[in-house]
DSSP file (Angstrom, degrees, kcal/mol; ACC not computed):
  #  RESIDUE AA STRUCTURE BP1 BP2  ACC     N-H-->O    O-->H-N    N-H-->O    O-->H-N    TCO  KAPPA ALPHA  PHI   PSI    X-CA   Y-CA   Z-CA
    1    1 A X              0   0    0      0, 0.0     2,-0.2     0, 0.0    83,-0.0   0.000 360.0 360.0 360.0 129.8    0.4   27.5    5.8
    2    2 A X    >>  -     0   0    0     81,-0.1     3,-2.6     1,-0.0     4,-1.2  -0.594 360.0 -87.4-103.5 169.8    4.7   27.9    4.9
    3    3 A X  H >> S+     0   0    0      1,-0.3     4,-1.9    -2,-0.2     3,-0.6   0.735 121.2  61.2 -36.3 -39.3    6.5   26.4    2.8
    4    4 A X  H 3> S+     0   0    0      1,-0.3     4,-1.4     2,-0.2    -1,-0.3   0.643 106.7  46.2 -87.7 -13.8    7.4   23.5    5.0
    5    5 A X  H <4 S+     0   0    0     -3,-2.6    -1,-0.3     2,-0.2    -2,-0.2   0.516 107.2  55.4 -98.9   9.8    3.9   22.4    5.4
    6    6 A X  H <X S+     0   0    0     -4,-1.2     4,-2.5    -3,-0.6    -2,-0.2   0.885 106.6  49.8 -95.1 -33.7    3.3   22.7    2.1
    7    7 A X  H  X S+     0   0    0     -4,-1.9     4,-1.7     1,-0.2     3,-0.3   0.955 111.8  55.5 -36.6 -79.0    6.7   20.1    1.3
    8    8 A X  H  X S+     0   0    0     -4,-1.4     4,-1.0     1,-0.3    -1,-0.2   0.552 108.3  40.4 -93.4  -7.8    5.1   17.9    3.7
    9    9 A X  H  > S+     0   0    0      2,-0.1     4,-2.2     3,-0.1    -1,-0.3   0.917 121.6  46.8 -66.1 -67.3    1.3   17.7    1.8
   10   10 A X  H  X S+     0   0    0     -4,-2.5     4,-1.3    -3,-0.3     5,-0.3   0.802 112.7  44.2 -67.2 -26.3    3.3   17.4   -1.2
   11   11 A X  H >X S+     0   0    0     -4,-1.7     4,-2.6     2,-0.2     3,-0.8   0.995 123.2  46.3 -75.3 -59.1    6.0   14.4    0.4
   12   12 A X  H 3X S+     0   0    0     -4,-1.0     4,-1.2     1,-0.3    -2,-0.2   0.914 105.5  53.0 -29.3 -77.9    2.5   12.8    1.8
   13   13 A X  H 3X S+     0   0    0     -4,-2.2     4,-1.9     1,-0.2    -1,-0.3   0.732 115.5  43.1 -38.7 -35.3    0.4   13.0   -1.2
   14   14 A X  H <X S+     0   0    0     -4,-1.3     4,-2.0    -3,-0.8     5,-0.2   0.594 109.3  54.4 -94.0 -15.6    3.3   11.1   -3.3
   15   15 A X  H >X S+     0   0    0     -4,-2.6     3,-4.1    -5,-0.3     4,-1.8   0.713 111.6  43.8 -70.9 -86.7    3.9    8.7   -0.8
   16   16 A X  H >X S+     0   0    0     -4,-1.2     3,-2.7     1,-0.3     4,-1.2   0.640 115.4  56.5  10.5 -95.3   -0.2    7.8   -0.9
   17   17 A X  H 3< S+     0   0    0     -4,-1.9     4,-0.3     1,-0.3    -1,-0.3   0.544 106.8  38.8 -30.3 -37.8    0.3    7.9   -4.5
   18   18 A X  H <X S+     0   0    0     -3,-4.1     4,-2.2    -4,-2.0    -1,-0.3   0.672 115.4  60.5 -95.7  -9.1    3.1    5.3   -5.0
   19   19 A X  H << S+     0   0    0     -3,-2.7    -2,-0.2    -4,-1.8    -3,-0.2   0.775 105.4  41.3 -58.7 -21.0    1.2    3.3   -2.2
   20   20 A X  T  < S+     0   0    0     -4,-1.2     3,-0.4     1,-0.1    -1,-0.1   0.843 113.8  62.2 -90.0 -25.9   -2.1    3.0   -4.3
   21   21 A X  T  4 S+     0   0    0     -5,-0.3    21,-2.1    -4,-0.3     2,-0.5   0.840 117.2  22.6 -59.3 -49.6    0.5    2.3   -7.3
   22   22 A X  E  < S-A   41   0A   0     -4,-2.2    -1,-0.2    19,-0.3    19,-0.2  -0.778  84.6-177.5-119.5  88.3    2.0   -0.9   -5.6
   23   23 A X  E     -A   40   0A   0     17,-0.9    17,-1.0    -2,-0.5    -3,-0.1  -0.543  34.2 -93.7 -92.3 168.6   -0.6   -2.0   -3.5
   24   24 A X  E     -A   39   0A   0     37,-0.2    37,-1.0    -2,-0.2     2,-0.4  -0.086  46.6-152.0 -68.4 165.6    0.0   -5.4   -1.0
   25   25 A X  E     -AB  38  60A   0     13,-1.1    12,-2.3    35,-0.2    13,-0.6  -0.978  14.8-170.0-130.9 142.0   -1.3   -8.5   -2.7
   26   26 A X  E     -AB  36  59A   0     33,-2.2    33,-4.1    -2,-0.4     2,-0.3  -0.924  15.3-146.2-133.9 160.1   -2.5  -11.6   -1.5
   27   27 A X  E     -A   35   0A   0      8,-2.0     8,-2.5    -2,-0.3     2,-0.4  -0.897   6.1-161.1-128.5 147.3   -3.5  -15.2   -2.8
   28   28 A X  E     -A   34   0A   0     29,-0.3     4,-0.3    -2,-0.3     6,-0.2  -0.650  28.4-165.0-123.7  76.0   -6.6  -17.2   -1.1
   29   29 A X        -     0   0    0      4,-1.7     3,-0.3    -2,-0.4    27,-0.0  -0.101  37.1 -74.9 -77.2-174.9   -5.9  -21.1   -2.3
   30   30 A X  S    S+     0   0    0      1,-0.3     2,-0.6     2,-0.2    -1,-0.1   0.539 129.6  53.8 -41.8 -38.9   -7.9  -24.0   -2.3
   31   31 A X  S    S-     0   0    0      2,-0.1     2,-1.3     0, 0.0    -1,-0.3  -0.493 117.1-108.8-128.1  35.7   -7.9  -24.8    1.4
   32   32 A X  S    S+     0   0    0     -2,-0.6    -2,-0.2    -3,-0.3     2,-0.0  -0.005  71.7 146.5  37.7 -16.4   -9.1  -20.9    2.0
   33   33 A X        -     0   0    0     -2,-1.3    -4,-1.7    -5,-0.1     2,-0.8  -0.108  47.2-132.8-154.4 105.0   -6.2  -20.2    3.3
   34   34 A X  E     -A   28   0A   0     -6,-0.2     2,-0.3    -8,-0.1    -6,-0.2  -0.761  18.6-174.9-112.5 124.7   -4.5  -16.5    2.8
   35   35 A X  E     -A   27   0A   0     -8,-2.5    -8,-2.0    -2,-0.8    -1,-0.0  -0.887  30.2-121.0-118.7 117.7   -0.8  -16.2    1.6
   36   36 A X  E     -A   26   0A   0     -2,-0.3   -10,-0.3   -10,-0.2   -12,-0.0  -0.347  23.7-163.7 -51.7 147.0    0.7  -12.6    1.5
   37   37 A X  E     -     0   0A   0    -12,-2.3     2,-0.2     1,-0.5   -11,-0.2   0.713  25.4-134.6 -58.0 -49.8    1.9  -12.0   -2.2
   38   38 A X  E     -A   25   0A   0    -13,-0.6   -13,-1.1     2,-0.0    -1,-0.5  -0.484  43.7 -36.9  86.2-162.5    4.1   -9.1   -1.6
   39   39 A X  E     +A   24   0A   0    -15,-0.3     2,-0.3    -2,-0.2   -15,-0.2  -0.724  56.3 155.5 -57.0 125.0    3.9   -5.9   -4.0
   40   40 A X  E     -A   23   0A   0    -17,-1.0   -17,-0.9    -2,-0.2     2,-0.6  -0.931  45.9 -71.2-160.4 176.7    3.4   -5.4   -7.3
   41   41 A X  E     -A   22   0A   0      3,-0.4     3,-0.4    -2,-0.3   -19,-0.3  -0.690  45.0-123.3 -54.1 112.6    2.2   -2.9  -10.0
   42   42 A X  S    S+     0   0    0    -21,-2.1     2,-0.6    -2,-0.6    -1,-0.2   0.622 110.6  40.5   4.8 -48.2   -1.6   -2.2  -10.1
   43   43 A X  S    S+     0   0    0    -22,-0.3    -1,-0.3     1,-0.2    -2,-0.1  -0.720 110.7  63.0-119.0  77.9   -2.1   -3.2  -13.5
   44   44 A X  S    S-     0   0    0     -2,-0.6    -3,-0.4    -3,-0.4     2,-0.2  -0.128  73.2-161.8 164.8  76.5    0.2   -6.1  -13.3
   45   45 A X        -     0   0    0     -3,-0.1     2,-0.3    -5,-0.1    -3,-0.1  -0.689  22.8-128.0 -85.0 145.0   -1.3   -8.4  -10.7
   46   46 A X        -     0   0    0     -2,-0.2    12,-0.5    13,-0.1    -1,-0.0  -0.769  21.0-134.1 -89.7 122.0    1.8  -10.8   -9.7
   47   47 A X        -     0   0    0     -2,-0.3     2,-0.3    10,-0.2    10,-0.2  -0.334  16.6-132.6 -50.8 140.6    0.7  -14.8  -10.0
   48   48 A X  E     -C   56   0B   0      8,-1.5     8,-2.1    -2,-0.0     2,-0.5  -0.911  14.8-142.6-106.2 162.6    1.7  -17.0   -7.0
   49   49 A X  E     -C   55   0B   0     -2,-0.3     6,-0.3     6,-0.3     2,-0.2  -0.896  14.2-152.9-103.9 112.8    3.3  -20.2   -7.7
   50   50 A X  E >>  -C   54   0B   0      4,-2.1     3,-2.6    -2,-0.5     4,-0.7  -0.586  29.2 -93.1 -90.2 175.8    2.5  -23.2   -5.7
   51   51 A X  T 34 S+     0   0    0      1,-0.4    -1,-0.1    -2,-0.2    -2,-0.0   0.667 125.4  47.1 -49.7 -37.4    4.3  -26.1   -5.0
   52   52 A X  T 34 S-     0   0    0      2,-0.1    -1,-0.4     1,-0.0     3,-0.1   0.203 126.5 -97.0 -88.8  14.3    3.4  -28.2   -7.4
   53   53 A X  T <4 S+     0   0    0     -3,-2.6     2,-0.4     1,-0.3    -2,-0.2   0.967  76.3 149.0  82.2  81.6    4.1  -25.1  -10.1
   54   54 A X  E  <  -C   50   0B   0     -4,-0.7    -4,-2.1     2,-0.0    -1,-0.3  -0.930  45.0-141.3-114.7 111.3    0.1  -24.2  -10.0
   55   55 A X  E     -C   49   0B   0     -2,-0.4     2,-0.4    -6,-0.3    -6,-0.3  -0.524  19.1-171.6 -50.0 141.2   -0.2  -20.7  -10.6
   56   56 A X  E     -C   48   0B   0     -8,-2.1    -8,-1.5    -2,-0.1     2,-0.3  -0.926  28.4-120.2-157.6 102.4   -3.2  -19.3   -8.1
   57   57 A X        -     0   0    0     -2,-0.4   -29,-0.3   -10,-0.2   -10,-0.2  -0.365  21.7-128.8 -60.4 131.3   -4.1  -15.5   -9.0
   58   58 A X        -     0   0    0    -12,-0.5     2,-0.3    -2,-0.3   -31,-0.2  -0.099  17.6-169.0 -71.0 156.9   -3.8  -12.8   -6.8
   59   59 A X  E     -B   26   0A   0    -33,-4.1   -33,-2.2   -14,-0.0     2,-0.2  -0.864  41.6 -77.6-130.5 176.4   -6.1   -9.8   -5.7
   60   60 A X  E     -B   25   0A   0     -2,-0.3     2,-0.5   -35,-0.3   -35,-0.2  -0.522  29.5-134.7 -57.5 125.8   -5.5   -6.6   -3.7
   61   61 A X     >  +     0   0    0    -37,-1.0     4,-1.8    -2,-0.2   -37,-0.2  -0.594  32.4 179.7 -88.6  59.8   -5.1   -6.9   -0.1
   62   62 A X  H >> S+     0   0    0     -2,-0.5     4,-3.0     2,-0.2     3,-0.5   0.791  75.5  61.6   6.2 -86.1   -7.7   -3.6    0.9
   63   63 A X  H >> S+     0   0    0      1,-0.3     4,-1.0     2,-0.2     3,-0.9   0.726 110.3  36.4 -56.6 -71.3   -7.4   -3.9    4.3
   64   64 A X  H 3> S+     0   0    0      1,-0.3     4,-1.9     2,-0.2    -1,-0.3   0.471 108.4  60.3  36.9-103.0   -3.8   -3.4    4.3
   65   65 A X  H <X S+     0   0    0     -4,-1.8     4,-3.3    -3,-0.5    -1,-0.3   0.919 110.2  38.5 -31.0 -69.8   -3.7   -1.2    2.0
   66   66 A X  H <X S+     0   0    0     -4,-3.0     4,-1.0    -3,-0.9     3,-0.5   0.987 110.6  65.1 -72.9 -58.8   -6.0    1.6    4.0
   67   67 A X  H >X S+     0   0    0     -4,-1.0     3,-2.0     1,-0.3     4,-0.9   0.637 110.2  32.1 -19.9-102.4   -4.3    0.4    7.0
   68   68 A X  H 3X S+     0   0    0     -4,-1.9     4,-2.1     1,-0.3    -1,-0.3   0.706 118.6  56.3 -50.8 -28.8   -0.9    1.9    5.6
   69   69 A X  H 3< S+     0   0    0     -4,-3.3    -1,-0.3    -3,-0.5     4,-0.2   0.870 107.8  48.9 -55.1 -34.1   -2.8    4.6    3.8
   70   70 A X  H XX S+     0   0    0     -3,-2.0     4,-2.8    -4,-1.0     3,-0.7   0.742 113.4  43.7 -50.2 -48.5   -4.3    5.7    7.1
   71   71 A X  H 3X S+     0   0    0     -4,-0.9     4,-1.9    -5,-0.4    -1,-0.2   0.787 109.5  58.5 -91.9 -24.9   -1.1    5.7    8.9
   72   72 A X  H 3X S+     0   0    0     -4,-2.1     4,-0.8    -5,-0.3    -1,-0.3   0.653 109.1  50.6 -57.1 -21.9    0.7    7.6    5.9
   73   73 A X  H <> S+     0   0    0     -3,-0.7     4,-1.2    -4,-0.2    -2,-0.3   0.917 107.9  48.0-107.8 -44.9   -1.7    9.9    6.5
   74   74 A X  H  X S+     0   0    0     -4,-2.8     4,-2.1     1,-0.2    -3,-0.2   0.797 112.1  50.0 -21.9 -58.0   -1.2   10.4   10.3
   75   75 A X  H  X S+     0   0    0     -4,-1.9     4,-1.1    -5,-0.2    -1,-0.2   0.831 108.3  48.4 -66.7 -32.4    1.9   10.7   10.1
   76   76 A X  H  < S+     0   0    0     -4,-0.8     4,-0.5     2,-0.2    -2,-0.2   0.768 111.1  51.7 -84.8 -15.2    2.0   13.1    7.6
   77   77 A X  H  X S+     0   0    0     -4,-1.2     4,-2.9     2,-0.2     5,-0.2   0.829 107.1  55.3 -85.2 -24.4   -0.6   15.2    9.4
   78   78 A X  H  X S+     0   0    0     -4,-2.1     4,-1.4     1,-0.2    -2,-0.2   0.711 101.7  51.6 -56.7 -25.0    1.3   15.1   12.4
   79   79 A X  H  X S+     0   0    0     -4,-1.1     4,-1.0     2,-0.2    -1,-0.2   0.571 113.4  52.2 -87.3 -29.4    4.7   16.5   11.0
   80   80 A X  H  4 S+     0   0    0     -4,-0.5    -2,-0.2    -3,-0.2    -3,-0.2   0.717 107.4  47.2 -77.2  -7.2    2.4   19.4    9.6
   81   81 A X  H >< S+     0   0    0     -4,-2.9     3,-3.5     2,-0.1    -2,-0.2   0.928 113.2  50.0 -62.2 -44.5    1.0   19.9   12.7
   82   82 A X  H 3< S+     0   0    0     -4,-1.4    -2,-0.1     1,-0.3    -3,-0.1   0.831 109.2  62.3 -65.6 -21.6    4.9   19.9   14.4
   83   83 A X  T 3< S+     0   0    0     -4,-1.0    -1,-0.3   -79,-0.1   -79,-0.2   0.591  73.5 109.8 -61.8 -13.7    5.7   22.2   11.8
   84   84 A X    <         0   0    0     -3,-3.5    -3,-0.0     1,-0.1    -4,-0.0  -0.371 360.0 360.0 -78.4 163.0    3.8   25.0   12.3
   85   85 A X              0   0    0     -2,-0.0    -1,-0.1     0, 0.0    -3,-0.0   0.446 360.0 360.0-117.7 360.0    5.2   27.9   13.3
């Protein structure tokens, strides 16, 4: 392994890392009905507001999430494959 596939573990592994950090959010209201969130802190789940100013708490969107962890991780093994020398 050089240097440059070791950058690209280490650029991977912190990408991963601030992904698991702000992971996607979603809200499921009354009517079952699932409304993306956006992004937020882990330990700070972001409230959605509804129309009528009802707050309706959010969870972690999973699939998502390992979706884009999966593909962070593809990608990242593929650019240490293209690196090798």
């Amino acid at each position: 392994m050089n240097e440059t596939q070791k950058m690209v573990l280490l650029v991977t592994a912190a990408v991963v890392a601030v992904m698991v950090m702000f992971p996607p959010y979603e809200v499921v209201n009354y009517n079952h009905v699932t409304i993306m969130a956006g992004y937020g802190f882990l330990l700070d789940l972001p409230s959605y507001v509804m129309e009528g100013g009802r707050q309706m708490p959010s969870s972690v969107n999973v699939k998502t999430l390992l979706a884009q962890i999966l593909g962070a991780i593809v990608v990242g093994g593929l650019v240490f494959l293209a690196t090798k020398r």
